[in-house]
N, CA, C and O atoms as a GROMACS GRO file, in nm:
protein
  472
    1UNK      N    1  10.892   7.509  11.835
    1UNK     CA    2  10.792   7.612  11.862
    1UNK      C    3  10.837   7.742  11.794
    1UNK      O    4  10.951   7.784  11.815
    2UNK      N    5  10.760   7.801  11.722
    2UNK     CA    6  10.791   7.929  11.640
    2UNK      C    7  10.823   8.007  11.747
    2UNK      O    8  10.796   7.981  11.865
    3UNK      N    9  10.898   8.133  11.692
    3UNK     CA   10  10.958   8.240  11.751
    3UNK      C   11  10.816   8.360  11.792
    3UNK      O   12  10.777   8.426  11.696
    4UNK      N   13  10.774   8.375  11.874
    4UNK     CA   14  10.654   8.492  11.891
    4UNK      C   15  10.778   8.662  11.961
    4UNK      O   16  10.874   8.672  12.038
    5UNK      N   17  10.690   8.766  11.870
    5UNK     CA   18  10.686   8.871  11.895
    5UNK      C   19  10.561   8.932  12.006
    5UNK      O   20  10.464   8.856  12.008
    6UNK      N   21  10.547   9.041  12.087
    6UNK     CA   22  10.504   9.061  12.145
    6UNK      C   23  10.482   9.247  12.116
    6UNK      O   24  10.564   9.331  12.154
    7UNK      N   25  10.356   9.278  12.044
    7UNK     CA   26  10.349   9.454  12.039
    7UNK      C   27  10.255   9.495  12.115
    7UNK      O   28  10.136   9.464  12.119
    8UNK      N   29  10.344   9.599  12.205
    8UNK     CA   30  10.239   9.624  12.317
    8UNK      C   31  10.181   9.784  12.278
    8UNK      O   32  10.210   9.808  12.161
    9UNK      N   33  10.131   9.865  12.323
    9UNK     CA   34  10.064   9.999  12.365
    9UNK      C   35  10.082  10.018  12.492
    9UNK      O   36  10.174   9.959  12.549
   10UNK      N   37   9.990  10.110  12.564
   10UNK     CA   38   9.985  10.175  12.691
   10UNK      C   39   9.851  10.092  12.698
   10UNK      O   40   9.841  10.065  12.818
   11UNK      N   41   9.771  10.053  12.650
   11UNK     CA   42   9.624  10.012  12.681
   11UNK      C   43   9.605   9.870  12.652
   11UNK      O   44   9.509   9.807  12.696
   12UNK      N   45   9.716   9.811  12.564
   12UNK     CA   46   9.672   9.662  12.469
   12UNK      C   47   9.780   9.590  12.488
   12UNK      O   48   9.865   9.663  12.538
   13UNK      N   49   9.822   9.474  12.470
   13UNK     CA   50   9.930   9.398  12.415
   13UNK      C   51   9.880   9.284  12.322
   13UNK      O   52   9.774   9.230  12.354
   14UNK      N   53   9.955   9.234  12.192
   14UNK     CA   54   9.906   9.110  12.094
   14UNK      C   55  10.046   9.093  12.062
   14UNK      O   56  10.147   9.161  12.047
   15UNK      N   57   9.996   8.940  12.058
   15UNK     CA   58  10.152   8.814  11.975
   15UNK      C   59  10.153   8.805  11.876
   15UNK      O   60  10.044   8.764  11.837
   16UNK      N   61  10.220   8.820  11.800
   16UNK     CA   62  10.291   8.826  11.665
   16UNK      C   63  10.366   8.682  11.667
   16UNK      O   64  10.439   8.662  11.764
   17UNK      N   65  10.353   8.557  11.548
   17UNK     CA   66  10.428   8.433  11.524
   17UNK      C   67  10.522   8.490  11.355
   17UNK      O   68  10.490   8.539  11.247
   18UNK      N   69  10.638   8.446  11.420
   18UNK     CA   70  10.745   8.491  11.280
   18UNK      C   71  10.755   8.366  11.177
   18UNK      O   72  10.746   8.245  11.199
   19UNK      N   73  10.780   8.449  11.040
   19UNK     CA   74  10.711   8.377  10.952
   19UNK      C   75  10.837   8.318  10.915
   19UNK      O   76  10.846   8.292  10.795
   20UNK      N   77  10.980   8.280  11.018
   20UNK     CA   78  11.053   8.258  10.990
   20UNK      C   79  11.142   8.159  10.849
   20UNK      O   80  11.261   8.181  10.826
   21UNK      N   81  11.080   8.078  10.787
   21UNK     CA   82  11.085   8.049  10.702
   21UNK      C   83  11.069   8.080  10.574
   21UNK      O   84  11.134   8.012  10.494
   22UNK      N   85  10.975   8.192  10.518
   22UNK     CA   86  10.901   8.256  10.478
   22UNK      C   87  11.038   8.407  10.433
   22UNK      O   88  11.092   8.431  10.325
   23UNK      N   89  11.046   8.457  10.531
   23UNK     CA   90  11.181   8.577  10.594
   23UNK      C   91  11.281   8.570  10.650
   23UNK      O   92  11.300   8.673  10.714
   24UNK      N   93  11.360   8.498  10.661
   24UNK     CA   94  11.445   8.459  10.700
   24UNK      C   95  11.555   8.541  10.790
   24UNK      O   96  11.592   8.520  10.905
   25UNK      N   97  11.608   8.671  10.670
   25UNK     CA   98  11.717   8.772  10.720
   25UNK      C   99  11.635   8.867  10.799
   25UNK      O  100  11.678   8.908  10.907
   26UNK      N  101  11.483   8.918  10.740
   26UNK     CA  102  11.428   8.978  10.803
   26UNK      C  103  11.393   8.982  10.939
   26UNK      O  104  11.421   9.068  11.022
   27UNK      N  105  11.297   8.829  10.961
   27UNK     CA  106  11.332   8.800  11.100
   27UNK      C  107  11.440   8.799  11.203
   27UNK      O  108  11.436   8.838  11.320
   28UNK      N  109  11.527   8.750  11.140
   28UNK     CA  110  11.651   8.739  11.198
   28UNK      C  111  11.701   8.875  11.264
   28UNK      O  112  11.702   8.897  11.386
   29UNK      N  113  11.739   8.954  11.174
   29UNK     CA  114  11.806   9.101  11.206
   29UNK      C  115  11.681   9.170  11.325
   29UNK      O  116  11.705   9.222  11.434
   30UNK      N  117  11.560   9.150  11.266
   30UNK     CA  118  11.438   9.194  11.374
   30UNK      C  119  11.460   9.160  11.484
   30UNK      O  120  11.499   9.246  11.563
   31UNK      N  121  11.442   9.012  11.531
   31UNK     CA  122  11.436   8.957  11.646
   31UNK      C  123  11.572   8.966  11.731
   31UNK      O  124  11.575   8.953  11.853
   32UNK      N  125  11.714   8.996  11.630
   32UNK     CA  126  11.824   9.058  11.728
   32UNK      C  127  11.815   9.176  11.757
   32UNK      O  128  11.906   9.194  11.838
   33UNK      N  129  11.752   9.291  11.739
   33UNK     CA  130  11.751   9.418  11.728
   33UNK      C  131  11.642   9.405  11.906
   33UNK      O  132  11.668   9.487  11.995
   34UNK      N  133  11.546   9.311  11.924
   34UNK     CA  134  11.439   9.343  11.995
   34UNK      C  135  11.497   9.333  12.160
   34UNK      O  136  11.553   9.233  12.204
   35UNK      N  137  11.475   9.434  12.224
   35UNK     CA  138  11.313   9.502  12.272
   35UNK      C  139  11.359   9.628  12.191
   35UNK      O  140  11.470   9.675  12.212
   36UNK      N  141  11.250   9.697  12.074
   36UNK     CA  142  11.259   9.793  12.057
   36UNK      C  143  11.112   9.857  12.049
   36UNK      O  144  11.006   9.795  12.033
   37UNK      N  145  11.130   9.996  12.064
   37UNK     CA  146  11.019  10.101  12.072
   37UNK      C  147  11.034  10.186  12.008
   37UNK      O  148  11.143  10.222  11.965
   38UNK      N  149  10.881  10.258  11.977
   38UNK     CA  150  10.902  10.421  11.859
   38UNK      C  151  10.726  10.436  11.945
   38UNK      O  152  10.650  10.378  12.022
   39UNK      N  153  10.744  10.602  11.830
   39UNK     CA  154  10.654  10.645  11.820
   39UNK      C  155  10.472  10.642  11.706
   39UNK      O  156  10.467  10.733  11.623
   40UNK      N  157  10.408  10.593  11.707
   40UNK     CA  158  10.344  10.556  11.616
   40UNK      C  159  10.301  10.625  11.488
   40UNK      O  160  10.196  10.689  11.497
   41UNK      N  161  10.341  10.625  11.411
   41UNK     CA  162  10.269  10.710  11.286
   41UNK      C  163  10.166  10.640  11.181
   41UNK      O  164  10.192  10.526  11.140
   42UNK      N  165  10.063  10.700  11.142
   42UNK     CA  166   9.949  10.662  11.107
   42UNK      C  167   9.892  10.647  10.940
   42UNK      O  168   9.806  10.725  10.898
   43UNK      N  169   9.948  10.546  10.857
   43UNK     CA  170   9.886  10.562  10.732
   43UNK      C  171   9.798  10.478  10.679
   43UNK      O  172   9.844  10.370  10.641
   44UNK      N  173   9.620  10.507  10.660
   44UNK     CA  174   9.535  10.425  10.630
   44UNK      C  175   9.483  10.353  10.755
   44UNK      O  176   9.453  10.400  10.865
   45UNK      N  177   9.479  10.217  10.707
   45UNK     CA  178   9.468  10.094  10.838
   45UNK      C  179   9.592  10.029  10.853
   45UNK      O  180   9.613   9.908  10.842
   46UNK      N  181   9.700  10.150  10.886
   46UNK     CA  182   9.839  10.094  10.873
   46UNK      C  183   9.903  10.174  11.012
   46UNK      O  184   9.894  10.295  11.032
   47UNK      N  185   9.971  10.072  11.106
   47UNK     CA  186  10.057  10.189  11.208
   47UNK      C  187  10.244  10.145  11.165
   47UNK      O  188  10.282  10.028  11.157
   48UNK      N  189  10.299  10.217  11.153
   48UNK     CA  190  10.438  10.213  11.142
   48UNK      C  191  10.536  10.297  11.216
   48UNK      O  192  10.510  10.411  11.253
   49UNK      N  193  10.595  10.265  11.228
   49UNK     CA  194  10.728  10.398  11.311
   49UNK      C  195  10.870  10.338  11.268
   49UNK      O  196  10.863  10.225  11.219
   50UNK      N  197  10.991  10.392  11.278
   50UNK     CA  198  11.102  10.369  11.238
   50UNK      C  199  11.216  10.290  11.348
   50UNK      O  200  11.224  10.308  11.470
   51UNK      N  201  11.256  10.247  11.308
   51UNK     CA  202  11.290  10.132  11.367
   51UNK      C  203  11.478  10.130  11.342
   51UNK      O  204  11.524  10.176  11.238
   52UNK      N  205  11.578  10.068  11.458
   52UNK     CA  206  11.728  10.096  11.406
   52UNK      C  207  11.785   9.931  11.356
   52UNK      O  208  11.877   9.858  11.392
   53UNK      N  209  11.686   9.923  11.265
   53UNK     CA  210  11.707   9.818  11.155
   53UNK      C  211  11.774   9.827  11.016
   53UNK      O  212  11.674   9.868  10.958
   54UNK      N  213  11.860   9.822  10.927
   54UNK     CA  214  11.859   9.830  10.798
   54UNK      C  215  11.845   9.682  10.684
   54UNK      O  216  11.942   9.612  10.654
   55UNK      N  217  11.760   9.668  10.654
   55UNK     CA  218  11.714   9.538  10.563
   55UNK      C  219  11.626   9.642  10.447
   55UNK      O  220  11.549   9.738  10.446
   56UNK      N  221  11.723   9.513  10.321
   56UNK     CA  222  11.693   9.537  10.212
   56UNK      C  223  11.536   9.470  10.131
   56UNK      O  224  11.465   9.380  10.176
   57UNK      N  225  11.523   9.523  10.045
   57UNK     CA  226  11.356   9.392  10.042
   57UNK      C  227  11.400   9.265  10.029
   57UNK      O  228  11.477   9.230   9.939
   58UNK      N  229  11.356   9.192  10.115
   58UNK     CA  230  11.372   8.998  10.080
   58UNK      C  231  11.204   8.942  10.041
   58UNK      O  232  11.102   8.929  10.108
   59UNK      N  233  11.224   8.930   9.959
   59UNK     CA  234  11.134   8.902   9.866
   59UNK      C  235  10.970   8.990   9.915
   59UNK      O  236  10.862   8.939   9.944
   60UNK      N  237  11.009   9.140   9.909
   60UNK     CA  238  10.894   9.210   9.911
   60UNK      C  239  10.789   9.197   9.861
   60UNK      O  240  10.794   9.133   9.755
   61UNK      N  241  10.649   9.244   9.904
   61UNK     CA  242  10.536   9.247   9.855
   61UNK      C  243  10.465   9.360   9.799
   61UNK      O  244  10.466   9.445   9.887
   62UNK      N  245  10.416   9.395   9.719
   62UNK     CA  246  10.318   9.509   9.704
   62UNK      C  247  10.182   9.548   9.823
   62UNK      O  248  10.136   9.658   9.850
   63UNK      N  249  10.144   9.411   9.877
   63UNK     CA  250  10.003   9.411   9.931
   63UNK      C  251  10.048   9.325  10.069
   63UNK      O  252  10.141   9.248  10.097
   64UNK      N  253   9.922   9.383  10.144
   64UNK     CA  254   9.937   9.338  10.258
   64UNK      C  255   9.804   9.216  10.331
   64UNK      O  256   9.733   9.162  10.246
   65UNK      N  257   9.786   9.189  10.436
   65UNK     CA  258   9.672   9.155  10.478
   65UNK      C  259   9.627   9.218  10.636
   65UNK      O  260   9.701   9.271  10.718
   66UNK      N  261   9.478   9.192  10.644
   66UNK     CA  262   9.503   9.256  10.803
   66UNK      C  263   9.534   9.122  10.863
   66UNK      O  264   9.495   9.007  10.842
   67UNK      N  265   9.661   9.205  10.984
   67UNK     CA  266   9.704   9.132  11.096
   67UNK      C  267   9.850   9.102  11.018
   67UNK      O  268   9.934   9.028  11.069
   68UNK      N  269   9.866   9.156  10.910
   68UNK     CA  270  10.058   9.140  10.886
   68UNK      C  271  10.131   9.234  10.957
   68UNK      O  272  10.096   9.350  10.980
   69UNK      N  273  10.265   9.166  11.001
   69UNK     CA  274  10.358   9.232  11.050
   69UNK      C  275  10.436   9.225  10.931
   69UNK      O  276  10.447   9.135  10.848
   70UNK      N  277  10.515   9.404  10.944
   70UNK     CA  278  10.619   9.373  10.793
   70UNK      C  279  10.702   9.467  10.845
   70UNK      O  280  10.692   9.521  10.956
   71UNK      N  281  10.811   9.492  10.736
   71UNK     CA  282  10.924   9.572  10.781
   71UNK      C  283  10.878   9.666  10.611
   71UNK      O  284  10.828   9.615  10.510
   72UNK      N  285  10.912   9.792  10.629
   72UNK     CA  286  10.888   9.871  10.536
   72UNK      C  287  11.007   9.917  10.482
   72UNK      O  288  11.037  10.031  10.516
   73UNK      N  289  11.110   9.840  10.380
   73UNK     CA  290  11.246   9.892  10.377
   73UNK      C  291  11.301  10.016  10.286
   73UNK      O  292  11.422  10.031  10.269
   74UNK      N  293  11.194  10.114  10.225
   74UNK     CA  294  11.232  10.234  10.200
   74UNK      C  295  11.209  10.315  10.359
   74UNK      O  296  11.273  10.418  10.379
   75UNK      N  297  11.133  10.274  10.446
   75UNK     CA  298  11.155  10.397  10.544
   75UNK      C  299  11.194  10.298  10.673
   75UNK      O  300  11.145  10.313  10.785
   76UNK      N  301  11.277  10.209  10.644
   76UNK     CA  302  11.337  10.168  10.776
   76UNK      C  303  11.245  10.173  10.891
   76UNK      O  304  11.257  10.240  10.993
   77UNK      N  305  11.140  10.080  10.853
   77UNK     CA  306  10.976  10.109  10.964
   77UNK      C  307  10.897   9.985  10.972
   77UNK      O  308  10.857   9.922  10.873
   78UNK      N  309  10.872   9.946  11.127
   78UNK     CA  310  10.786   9.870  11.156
   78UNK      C  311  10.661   9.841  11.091
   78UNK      O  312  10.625   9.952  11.050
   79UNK      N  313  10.593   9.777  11.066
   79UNK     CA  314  10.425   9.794  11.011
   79UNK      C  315  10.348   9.684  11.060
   79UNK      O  316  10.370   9.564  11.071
   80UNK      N  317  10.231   9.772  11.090
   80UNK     CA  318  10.117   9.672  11.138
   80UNK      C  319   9.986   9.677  11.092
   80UNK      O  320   9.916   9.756  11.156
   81UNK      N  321   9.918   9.604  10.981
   81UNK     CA  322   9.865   9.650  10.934
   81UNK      C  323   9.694   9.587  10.970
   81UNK      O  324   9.663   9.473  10.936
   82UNK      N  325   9.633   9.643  11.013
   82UNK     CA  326   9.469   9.617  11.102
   82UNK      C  327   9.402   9.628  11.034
   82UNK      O  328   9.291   9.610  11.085
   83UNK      N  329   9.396   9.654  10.912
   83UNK     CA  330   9.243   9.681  10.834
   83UNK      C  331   9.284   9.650  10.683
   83UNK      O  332   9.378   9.570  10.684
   84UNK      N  333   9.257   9.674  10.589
   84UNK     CA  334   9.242   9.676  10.443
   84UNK      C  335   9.280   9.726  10.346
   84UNK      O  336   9.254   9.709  10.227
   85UNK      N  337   9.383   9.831  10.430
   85UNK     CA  338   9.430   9.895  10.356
   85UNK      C  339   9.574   9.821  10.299
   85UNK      O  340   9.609   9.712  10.344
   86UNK      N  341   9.676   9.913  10.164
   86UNK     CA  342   9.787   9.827  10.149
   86UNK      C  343   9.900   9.927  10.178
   86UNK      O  344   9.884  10.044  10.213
   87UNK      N  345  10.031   9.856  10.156
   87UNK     CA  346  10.141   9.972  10.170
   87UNK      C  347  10.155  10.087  10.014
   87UNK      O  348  10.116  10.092   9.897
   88UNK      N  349  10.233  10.162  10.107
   88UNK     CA  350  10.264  10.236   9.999
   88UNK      C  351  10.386  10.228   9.853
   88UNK      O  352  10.396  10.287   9.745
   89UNK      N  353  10.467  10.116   9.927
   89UNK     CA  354  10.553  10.060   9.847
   89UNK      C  355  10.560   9.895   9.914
   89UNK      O  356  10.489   9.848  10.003
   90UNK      N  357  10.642   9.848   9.858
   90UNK     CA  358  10.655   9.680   9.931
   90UNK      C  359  10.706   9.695  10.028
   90UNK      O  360  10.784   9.787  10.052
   91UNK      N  361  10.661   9.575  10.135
   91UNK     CA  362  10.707   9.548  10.247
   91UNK      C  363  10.764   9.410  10.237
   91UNK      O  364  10.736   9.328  10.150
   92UNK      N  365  10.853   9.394  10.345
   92UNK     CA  366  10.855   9.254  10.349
   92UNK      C  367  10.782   9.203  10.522
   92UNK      O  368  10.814   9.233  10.638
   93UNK      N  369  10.668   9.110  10.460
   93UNK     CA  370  10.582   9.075  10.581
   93UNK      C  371  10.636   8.956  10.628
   93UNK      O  372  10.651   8.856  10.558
   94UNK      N  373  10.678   8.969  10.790
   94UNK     CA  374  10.781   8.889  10.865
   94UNK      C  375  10.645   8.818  10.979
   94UNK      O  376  10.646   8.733  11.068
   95UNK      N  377  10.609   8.848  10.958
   95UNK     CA  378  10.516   8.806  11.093
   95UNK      C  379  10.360   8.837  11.136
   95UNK      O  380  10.307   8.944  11.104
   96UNK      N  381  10.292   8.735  11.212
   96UNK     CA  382  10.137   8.739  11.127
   96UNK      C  383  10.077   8.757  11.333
   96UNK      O  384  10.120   8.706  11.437
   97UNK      N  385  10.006   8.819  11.313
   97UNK     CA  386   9.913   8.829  11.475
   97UNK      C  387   9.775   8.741  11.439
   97UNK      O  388   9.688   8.764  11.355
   98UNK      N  389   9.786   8.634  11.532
   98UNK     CA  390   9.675   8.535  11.490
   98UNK      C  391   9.533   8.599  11.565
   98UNK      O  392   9.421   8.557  11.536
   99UNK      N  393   9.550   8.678  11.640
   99UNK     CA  394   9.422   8.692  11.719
   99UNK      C  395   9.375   8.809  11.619
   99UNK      O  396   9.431   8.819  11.510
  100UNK      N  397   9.270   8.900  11.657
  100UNK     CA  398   9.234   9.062  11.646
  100UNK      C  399   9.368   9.126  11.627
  100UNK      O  400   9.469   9.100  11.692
  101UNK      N  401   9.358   9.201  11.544
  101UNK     CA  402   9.436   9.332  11.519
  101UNK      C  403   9.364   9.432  11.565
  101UNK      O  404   9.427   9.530  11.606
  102UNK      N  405   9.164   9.435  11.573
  102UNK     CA  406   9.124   9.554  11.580
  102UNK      C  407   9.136   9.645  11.687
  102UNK      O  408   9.056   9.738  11.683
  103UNK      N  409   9.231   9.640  11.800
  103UNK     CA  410   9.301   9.726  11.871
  103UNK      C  411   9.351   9.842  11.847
  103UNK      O  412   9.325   9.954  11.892
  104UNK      N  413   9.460   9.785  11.738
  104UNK     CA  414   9.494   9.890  11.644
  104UNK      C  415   9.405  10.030  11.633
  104UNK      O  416   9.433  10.150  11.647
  105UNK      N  417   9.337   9.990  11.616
  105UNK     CA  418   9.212  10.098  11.522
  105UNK      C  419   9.267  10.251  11.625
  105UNK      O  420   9.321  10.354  11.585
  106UNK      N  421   9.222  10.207  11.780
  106UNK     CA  422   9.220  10.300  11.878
  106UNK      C  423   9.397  10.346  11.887
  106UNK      O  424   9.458  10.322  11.992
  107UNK      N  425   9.436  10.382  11.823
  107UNK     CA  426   9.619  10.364  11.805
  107UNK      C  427   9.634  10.520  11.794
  107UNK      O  428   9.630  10.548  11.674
  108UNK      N  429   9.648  10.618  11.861
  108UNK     CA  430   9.621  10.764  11.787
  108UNK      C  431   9.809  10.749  11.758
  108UNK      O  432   9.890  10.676  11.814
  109UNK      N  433   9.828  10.847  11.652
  109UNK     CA  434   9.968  10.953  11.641
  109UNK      C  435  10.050  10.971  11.725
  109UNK      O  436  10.018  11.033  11.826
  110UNK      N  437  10.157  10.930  11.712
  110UNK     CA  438  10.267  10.969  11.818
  110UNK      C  439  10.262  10.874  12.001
  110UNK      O  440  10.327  10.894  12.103
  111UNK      N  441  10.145  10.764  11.966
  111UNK     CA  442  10.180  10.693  12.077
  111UNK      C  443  10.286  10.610  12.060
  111UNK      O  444  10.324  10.582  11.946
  112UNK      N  445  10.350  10.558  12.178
  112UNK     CA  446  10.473  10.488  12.272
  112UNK      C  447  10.398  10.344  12.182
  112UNK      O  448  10.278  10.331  12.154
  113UNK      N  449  10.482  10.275  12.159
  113UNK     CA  450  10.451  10.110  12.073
  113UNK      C  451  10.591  10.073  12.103
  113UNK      O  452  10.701  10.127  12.091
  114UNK      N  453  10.544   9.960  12.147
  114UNK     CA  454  10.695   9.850  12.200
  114UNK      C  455  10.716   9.715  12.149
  114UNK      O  456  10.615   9.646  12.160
  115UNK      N  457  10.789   9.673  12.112
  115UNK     CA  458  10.803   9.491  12.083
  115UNK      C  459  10.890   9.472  12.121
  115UNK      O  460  10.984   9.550  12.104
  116UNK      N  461  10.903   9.353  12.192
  116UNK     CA  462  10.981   9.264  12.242
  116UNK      C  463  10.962   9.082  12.210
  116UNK      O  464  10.870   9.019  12.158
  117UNK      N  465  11.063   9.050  12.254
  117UNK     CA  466  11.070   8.913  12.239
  117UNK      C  467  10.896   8.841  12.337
  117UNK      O  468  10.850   8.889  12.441
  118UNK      N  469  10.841   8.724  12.259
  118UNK     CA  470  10.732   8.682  12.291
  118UNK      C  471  10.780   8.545  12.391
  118UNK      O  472  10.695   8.474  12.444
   0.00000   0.00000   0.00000
């Protein structure tokens, strides 16, 4: 059974399945690091916050999809990406939310965002 992540809000929670095969170190270092929390910051149809992770790109991407989970390794930052938009540099995308992302949307600046083990 795959490894599930769990990102909550104050209003929402959605499961995240790790693309463990796919990311390997990424996942890995992620899922030992977890339960962790930040503050949300807002770019596009993108929420990210910084995270006390350090991973290098493993086989980064330019582009994203909605409902990727990725690690953003120039700013040491979570990403969740809900809509259409892409990153600003590569990510490496570790993990996919099979349901709705459009939760997200209602996500303002500087909210409390948590993940933990699923």
């Amino acid at each position: 059974m795959p490894n599930k992540i769990v990102i909550s809000t104050e209003d929402f929670e959605v499961e995240a399945v790790l693309l463990e095969e796919d990311r390997p170190e990424t996942c890995e270092k992620i899922w030992n690091a977890l339960p962790i929390e930040g503050k949300a910051s807002l770019y596009k149809e993108e929420i990210y916050f910084e995270i006390p992770v350090d991973i290098g790109p493993e086989d980064a991407t330019p582009s994203a999809e909605k409902g990727d989970v990725s690690y953003w390794p120039e700013g040491n930052s979570f990403c969740v990406f809900f809509g259409e938009s892409q990153p600003v540099s590569p990510v490496n995308t570790f993990a996919k939310i099979e349901e709705s992302s459009e939760e997200f949307r209602g996500v303002e600046s500087g909210e409390k965002i948590e993940v933990r083990k699923g």
